[in-house]
RODO-2510 file (C-alpha; in nm, 4 decimals, decimal comma):
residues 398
     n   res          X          Y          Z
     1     x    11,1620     5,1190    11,5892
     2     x    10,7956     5,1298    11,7025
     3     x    10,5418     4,8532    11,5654
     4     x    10,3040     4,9904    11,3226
     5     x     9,9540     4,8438    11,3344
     6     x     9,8028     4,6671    11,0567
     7     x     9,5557     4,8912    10,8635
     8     x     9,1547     4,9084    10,9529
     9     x     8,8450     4,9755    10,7777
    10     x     8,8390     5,3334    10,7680
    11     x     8,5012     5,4920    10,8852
    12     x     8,3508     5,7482    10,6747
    13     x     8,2270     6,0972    10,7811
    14     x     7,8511     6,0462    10,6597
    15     x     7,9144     5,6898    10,8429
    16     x     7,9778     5,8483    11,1953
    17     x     7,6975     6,1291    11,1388
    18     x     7,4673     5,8121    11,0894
    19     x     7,6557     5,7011    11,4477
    20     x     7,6364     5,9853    11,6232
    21     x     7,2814     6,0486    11,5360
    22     x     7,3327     6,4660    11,5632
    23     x     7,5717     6,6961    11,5131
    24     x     7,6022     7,0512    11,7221
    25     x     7,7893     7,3382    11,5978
    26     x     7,7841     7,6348    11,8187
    27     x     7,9563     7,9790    11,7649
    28     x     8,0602     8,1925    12,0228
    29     x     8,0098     8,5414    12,0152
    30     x     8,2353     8,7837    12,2187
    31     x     8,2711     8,7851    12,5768
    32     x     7,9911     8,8522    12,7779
    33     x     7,6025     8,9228    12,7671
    34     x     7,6440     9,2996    12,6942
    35     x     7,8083     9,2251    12,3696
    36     x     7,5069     8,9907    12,2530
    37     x     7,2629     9,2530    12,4139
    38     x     7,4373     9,4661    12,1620
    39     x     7,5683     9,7022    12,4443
    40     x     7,8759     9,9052    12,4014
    41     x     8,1441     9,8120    12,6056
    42     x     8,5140     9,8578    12,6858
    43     x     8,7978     9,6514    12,5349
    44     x     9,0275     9,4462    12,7324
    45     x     9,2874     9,3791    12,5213
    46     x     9,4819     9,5542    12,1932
    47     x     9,5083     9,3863    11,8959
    48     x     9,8721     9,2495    11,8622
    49     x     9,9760     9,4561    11,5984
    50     x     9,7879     9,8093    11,7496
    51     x     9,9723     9,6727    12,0785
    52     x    10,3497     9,7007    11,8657
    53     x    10,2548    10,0430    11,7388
    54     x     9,9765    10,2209    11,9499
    55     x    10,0326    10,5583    11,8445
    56     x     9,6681    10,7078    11,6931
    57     x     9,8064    10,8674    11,4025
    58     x    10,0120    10,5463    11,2809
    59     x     9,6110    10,4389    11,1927
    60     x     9,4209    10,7543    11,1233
    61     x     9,4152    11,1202    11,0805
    62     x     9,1562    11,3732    11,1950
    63     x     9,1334    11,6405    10,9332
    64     x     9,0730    12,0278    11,0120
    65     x     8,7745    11,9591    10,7290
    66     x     8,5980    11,7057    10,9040
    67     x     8,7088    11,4097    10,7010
    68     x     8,9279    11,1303    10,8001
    69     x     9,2249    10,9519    10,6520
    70     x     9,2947    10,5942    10,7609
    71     x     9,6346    10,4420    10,7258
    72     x     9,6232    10,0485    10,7093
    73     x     9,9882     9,8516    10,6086
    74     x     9,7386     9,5488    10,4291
    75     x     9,7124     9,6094    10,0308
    76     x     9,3708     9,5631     9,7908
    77     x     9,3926     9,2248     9,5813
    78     x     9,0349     9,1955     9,5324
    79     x     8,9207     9,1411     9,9182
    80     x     8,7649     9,4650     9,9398
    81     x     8,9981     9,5465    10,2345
    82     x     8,9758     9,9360    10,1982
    83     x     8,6166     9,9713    10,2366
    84     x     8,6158     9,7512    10,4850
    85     x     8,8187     9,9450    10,6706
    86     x     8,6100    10,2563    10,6042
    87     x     8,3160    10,1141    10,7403
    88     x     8,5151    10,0260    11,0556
    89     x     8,6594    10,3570    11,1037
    90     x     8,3246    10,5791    11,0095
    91     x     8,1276    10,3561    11,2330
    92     x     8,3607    10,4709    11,5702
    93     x     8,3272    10,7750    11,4419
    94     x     7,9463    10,8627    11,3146
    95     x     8,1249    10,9405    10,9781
    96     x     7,9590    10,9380    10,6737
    97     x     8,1112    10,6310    10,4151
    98     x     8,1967    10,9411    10,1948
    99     x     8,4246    11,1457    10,4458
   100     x     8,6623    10,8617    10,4898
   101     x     9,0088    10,8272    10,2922
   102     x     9,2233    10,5528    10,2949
   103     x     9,5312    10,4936    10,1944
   104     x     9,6858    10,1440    10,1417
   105     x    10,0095    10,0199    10,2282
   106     x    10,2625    10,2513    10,1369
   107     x    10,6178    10,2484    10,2747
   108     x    10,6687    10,5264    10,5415
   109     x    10,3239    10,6327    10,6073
   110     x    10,1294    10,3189    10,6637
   111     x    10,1867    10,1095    10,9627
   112     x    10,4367     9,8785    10,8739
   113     x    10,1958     9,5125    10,8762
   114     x    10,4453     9,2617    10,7280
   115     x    10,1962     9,0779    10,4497
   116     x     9,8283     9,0687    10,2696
   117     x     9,7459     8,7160    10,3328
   118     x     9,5147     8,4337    10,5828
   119     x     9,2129     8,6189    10,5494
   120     x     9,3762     8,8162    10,8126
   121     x     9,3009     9,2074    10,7008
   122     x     9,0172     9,2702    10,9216
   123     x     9,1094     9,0681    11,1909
   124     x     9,4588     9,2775    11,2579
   125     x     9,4219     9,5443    11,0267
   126     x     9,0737     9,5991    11,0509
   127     x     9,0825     9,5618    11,4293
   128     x     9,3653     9,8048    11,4931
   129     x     9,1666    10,0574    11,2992
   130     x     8,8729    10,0050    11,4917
   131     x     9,0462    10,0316    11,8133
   132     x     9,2368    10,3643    11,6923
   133     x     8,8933    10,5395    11,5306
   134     x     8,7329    10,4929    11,8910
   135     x     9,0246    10,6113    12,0936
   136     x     9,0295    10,8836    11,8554
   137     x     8,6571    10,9777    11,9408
   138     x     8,7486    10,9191    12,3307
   139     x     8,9762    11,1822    12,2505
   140     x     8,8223    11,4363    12,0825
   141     x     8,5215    11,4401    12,3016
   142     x     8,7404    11,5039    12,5858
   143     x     8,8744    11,7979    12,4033
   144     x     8,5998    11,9752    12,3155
   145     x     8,4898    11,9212    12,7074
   146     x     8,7768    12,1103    12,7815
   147     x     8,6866    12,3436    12,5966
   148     x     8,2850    12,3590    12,5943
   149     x     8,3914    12,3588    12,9963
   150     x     8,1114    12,0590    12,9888
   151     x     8,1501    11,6811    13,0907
   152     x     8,2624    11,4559    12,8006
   153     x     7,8933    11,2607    12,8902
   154     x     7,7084    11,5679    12,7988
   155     x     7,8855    11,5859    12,4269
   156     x     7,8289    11,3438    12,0873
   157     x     8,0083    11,2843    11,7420
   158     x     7,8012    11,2974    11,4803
   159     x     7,9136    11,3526    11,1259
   160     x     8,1776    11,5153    11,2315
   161     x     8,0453    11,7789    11,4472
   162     x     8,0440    11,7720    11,8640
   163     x     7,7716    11,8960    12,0091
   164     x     7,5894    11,8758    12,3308
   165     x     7,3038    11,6818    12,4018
   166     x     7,0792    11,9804    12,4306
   167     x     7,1994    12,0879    12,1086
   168     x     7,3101    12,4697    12,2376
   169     x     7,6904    12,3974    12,1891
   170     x     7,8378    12,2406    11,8936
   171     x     8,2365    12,2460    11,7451
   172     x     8,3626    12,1011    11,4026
   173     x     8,6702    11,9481    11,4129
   174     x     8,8346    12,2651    11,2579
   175     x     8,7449    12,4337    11,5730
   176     x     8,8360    12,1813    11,8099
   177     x     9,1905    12,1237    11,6317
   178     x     9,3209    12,4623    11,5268
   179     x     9,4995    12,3000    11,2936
   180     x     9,6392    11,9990    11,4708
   181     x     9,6691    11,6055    11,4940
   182     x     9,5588    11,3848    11,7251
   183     x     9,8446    11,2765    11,9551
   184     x     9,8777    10,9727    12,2363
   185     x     9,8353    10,6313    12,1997
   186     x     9,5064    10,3609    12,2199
   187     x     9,5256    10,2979    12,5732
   188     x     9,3047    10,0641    12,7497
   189     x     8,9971    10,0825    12,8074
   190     x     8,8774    10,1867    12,5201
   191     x     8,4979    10,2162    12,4666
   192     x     8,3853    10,0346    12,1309
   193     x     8,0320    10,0811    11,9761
   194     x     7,7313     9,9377    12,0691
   195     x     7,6468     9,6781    11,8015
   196     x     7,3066     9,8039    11,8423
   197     x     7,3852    10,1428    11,7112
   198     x     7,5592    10,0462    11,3711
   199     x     7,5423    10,2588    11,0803
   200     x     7,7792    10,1141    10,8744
   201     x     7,8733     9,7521    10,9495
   202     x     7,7310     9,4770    10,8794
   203     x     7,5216     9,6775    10,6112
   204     x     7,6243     9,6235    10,2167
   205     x     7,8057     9,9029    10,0976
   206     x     7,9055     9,9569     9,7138
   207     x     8,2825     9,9561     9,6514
   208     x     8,3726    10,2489     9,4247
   209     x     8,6702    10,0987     9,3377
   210     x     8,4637     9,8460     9,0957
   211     x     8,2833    10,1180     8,9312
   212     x     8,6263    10,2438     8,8251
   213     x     8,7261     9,8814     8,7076
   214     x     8,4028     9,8779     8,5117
   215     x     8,4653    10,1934     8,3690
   216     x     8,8573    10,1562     8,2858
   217     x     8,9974    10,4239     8,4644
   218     x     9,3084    10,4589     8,5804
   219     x     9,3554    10,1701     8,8969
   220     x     9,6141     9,9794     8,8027
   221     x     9,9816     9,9590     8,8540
   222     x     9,9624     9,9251     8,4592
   223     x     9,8311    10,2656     8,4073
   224     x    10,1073    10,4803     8,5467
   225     x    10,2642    10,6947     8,2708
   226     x    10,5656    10,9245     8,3735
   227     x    10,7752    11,1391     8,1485
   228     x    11,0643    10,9742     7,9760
   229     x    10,8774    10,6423     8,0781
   230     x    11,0467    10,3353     7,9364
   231     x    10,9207     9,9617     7,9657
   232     x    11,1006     9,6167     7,9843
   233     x    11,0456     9,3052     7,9257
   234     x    11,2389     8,9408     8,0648
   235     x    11,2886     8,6867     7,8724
   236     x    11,2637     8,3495     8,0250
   237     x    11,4489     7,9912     7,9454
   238     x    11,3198     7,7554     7,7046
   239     x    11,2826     7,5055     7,9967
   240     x    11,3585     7,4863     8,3849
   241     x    11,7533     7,5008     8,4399
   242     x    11,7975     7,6589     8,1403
   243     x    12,1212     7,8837     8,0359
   244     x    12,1536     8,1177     7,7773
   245     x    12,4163     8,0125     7,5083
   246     x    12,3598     8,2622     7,2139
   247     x    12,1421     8,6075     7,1256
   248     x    12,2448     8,8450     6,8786
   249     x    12,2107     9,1316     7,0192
   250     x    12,3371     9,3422     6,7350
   251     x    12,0778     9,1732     6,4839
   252     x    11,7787     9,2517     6,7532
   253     x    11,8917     9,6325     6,7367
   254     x    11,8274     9,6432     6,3850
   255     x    11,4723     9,4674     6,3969
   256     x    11,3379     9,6396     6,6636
   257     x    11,2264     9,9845     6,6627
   258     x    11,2651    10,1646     6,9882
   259     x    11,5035     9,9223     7,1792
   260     x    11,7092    10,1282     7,3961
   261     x    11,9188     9,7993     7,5824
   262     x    11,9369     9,4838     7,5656
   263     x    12,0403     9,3676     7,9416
   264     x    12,2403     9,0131     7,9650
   265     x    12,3440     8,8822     8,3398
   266     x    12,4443     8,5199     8,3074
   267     x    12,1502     8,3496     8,1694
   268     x    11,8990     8,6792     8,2689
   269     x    11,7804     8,8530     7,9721
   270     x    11,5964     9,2055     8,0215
   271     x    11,5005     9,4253     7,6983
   272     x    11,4096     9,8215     7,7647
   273     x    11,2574    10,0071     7,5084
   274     x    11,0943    10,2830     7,4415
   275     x    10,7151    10,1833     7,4247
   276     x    10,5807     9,8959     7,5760
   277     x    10,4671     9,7545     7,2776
   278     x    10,8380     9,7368     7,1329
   279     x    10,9619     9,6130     7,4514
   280     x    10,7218     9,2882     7,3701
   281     x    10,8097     9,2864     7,0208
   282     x    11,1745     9,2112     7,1670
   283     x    11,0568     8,9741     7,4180
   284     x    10,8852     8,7788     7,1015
   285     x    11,2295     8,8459     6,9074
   286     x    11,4450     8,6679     7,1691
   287     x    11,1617     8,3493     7,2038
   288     x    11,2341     8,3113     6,8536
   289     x    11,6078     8,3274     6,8397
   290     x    11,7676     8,2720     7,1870
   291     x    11,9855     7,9189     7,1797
   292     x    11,9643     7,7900     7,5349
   293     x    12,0893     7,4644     7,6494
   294     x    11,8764     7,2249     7,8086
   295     x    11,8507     7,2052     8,2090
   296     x    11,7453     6,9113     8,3729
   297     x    11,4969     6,6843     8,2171
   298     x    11,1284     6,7072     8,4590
   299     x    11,0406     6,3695     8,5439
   300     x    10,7847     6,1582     8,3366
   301     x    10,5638     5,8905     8,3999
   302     x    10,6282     5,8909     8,7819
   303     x    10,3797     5,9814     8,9892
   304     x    10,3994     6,2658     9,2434
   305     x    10,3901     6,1562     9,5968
   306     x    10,6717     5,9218     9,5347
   307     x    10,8842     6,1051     9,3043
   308     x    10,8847     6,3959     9,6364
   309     x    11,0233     6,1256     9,8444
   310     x    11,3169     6,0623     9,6459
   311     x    11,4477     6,4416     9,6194
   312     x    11,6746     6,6175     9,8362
   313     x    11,4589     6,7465    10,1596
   314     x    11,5524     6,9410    10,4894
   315     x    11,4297     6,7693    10,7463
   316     x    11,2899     6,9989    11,0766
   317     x    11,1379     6,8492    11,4255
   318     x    10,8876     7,1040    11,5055
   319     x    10,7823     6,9332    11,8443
   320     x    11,0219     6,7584    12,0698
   321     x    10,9014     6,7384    12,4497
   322     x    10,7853     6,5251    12,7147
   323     x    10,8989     6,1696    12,8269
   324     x    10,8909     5,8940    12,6123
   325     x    11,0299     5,6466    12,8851
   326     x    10,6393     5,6676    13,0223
   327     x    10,5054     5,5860    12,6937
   328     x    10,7067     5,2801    12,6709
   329     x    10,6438     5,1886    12,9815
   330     x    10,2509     5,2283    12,9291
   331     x    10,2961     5,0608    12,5916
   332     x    10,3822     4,6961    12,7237
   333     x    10,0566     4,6650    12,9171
   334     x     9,8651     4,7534    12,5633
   335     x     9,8584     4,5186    12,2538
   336     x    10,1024     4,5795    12,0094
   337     x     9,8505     4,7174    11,8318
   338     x     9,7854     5,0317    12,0507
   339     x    10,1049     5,1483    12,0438
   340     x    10,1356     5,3415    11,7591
   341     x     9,9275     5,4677    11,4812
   342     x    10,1046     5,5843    11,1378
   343     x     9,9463     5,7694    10,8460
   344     x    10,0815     5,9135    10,5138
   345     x     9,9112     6,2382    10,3718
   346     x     9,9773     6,4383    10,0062
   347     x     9,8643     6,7927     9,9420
   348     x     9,9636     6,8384     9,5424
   349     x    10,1222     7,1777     9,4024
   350     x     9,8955     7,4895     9,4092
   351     x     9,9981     7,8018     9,2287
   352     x    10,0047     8,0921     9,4716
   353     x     9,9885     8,3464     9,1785
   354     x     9,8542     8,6458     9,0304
   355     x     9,5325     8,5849     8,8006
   356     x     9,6191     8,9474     8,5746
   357     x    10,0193     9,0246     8,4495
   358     x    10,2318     9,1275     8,7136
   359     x    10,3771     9,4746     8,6894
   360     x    10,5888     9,7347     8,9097
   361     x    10,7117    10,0756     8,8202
   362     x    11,0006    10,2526     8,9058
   363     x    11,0724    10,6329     8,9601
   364     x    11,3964    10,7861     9,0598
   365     x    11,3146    11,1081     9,1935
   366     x    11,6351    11,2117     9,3115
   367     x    11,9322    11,0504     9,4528
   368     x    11,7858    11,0416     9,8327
   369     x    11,4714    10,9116     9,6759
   370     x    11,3503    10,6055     9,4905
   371     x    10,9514    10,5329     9,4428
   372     x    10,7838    10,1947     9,3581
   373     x    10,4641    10,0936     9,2575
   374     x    10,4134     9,7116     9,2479
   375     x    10,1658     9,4302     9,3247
   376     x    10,3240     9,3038     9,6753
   377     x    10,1337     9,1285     9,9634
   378     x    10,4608     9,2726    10,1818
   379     x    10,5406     9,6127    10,0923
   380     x    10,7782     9,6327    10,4080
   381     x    10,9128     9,2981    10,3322
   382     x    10,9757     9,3600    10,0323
   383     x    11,1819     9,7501    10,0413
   384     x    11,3825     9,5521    10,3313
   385     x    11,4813     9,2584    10,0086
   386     x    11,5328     9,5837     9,7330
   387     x    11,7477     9,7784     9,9890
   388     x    11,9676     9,4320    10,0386
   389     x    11,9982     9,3657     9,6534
   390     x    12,0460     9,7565     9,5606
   391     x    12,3086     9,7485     9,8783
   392     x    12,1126    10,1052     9,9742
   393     x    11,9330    10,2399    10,2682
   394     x    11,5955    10,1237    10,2954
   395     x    11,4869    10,4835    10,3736
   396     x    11,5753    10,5559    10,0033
   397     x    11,2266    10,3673     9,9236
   398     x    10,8968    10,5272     9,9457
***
């Protein structure tokens, strides 16, 4: 076993400021002096995810009407991620805010981004797009060179609309494209904006998706309303470990107006009725009337950090490499009390959950298709877990 030293007076953080006497923080911008002269310049490396799918129109589509519609596989919890995105993509493209669509993560149309979470939208997401709007210009420039019969450094984007820089020729994307996508992939180099000739970001921009919060229109999963819509409830164990021991069913069809079934699967109880309001009226019945027997009794009066140590754990080494024989070689020569250092650290439970009701819709559209609406981070992730439980193609989802 290796010693463990006795304990010392631990140091502060305002004591080693006082120490130190200053403290430098720097931040490094970019790579180079023509990024922080705010010249344009060419990127040396894809984004990981862009680099996995590089095709342009996995991230954006041109439109014969001079608009564009940007595909991004992250989802909207409150970041603000798809005007973000919008800013990114009109910026590459001297787009006007209001000529940009986007749509968010959906299941065989967006890029396929794996989860919504580290703070990570812009930097992959965000990124990609960026990389795919100016590849996109790249390429529509040298298509309207072809055929203006000018070169591409003669023409400019602006609001959708190339032109020469004399101003004699110009061609609207309806011209250039005849009806047409964008093909090819980002391929490096790819020339990204001068920061000295943003339009868009860095500047505040209002999200129209509050207004419609403010206003209570339709933005929510919650407010989707198909015909021959029914709604369910779950009913959930008295305590944790819980099973289900009695509910009369036959008494809750009788007090309940609208209950079409009342689903039991072991000790999982699901009510479907036909109005959302009767569906909770059953989900109050069962509360009220559902004998369950007691699971496991949650500990009391012991605190935390130990009571982890005493359950059942799976223990992984996450580093294992290099040559201990030279560290107890090197150790002798030291005092025991060099030799090793040992520290204990406890992060308590945090709730990783939604602040509003969770919800998710269902629509069978035919038996090839199968369409869900739900609050997900992982979209992908989470068709891949349906088509596994529903033991069905995940092509089936959209």
């Amino acid at each position: 076993m290796t010693p463990e030293i006795a304990p010392q007076p631990a140091s502060s953080r305002r004591d080693f400021l006082k120490s130190a006497g200053c403290l430098t923080i720097a931040f490094v911008l970019g790579s180079g002096p023509n990024l922080l002269a705010g010249a344009s310049r060419a990127a040396d490396e894809l984004p990981e995810i862009l680099a996995k799918n590089p095709r342009i129109n996995a991230w954006l589509e041109v439109l014969a009407d001079g608009r564009v519609r940007v595909l991004t596989g992250k989802t909207e919890i409150g970041q603000g991620i798809r005007t973000a995105v919008a800013q990114l993509a009109a910026e590459e493209l001297n787009l006007p805010m209001e000529r940009v669509e986007v749509v968010l993560a959906e299941t065989g149309r967006t890029p396929d981004e794996r989860y919504t979470s580290g703070s990570a939208s812009i930097e992959s997401s965000g990124m990609s797009i960026r990389y795919a709007a100016a590849a996109a210009r790249q390429q529509l420039l040298g298509l309207a060179a072809q055929q203006l019969r000018v070169k591409a450094s003669l023409l400019r984007l602006t609001d959708g609309v190339i032109h020469t820089t004399d101003g004699k020729h110009r061609l609207t994307f309806t011209q250039l494209l005849k009806g047409k996508h964008l093909q090819g992939e980002v391929k490096l180099p790819v020339q990204l904006k001068a920061r000295s000739e943003y339009r868009h970001v860095g500047k505040p921009v209002l999200r129209d998706d509050i207004e419609r919060m403010v206003r209570a229109e339709t933005v929510y999963v919650q407010d989707l309303r198909f015909q021959g819509m029914v709604h369910a409830r779950v009913l959930r164990p008295a305590s944790y470990g819980g099973q289900l021991a009695k509910l009369d069913t036959a008494a809750m069809q009788h007090q309940i107006p609208g209950l079409l079934k009342t689903v039991i699967d072991g000790s999982f109880v699901g009510f479907i009725a036909k109005k959302e309001y009767q569906a909770k009226q059953a989900q109050d019945y069962g509360i009220q009337h559902a004998q369950w027997t007691n699971g496991p009794n949650l500990p009391a009066k012991q605190p935390l950090p130990e009571l982890l140590t005493t359950l059942p754990a799976i223990t992984r080494r996450a580093v294992n490499k290099g040559d201990m024989s030279s560290f107890d070689t090197a150790k002798t020569a030291l005092s025991p009390a060099a030799a090793s250092l040992s520290a204990r650290y406890f992060k308590p439970y945090l709730m990783h959950g939604s602040v509003g009701p969770s919800c998710a819709v269902a629509l069978v559209d035919s038996e090839e298709s199968l369409h869900i609406w739900t609050h997900s981070q992982g979209v992908y992730p989470l068709r891949a877990t349906l088509a596994a439980l529903l033991k069905i193609p995940p092509s089936v989802f959209t």
